[in-house]
C-alpha positions as a Python dict, from the first residue, in 0.01 Angstrom:
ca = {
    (1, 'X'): (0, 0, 0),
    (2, 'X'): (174, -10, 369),
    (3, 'X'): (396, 240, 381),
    (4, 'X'): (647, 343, 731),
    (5, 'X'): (690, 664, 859),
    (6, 'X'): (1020, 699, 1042),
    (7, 'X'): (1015, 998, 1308),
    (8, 'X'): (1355, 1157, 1332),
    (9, 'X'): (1498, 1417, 1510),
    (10, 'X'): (1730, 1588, 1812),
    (11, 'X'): (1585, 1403, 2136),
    (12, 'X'): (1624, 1777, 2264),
    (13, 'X'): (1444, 1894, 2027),
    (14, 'X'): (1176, 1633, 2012),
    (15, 'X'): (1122, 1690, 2362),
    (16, 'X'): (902, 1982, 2296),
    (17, 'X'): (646, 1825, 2070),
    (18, 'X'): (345, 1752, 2304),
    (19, 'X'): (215, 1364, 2285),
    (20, 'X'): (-157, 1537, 2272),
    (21, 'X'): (-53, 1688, 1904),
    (22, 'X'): (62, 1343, 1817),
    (23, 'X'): (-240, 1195, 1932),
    (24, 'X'): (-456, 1392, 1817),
    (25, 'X'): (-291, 1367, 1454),
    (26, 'X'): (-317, 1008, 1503),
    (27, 'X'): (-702, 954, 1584),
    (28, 'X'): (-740, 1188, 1264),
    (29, 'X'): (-542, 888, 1041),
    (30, 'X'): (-735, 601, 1236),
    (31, 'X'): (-1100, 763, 1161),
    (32, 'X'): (-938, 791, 747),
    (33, 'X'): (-837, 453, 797),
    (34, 'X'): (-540, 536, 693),
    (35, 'X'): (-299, 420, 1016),
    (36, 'X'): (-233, 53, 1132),
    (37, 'X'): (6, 115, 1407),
    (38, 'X'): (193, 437, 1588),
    (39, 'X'): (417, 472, 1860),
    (40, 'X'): (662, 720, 2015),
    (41, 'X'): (1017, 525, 2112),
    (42, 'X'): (1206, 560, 2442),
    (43, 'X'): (1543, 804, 2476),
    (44, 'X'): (1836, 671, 2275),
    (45, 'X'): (2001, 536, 2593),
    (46, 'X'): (1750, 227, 2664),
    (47, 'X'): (1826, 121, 2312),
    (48, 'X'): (1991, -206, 2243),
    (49, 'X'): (2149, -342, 1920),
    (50, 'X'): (2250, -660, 1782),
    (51, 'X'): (2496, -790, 1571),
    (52, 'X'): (2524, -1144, 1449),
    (53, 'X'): (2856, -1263, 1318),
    (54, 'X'): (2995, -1554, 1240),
    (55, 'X'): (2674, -1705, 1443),
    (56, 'X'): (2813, -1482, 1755),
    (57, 'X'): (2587, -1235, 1877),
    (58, 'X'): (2726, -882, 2019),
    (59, 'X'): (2493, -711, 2218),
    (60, 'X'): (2569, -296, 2237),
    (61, 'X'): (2403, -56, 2476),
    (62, 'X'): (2273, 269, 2238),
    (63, 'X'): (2172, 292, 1913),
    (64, 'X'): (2289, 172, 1576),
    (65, 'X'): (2467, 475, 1485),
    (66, 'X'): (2608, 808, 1622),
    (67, 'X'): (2396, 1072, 1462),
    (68, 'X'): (2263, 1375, 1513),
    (69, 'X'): (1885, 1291, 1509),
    (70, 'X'): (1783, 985, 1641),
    (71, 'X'): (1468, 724, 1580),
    (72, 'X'): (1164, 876, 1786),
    (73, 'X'): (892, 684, 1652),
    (74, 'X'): (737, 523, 1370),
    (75, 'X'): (355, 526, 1205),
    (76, 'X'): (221, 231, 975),
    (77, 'X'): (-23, 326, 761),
    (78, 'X'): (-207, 235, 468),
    (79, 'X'): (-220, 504, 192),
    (80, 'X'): (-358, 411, -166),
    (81, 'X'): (23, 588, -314),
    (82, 'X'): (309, 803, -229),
    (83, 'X'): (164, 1078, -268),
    (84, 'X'): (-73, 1014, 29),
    (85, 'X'): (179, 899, 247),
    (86, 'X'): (415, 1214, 158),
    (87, 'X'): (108, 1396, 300),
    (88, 'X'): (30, 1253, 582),
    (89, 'X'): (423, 1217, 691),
    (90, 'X'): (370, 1653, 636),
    (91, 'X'): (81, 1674, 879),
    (92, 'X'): (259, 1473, 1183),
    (93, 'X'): (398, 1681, 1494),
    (94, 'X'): (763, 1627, 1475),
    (95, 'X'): (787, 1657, 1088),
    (96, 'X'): (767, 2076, 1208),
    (97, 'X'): (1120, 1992, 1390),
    (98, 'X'): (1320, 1675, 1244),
    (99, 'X'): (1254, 1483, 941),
    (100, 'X'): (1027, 1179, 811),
    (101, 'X'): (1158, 898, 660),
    (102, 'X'): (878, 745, 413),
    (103, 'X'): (941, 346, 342),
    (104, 'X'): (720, 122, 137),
    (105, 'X'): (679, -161, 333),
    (106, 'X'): (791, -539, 142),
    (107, 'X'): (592, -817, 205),
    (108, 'X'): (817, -1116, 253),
    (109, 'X'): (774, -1400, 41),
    (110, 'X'): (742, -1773, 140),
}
């Protein structure tokens, strides 16, 4: 089952974890087969959000919401359960200093 790993936490914070950790964390999932796509995200500022109403679109510079932690990045992966996903969302980087967000993923239907 696909399952997405949101990466949250303080961009100040987030700051510190070193790319080589991720990577290295990654290339460990790849050789499981266990990841099908990773990626750190740019700061908060280059962020960009839409909103369609009433078949207007209003474009905002930022993110989606004022929080605390932001979105850093995101893994897909496919685990056989839950379970595996809970542990491989324990063994990233940033999980040490902000949070993971585990979501099955939904296939859309035709």
């Amino acid at each position: 089952m696909k399952y997405l790993l949101l990466v949250y936490g303080e961009e100040a914070l987030m700051a510190g974890v070193r790319d080589a950790d991720c990577k290295a964390y990654s290339e460990t999932l790849q050789r499981d087969g266990l990841i099908l796509a990773a990626d750190a995200l740019e700061r908060v500022e280059t962020a960009t959000t839409v909103r369609v109403r009433e078949g207007q679109a209003a474009i905002t510079d930022g993110p989606f919401a004022e929080t605390k932690e932001q979105l850093a990045g995101f893994y897909l992966i496919d685990a056989r359960d839950l379970d595996q996903a809970i542990e491989v969302a324990a063994g990233l980087p940033p999980a040490r200093i902000g949070s993971i967000e585990i979501r099955p993923v939904r296939e859309l239907q035709p």
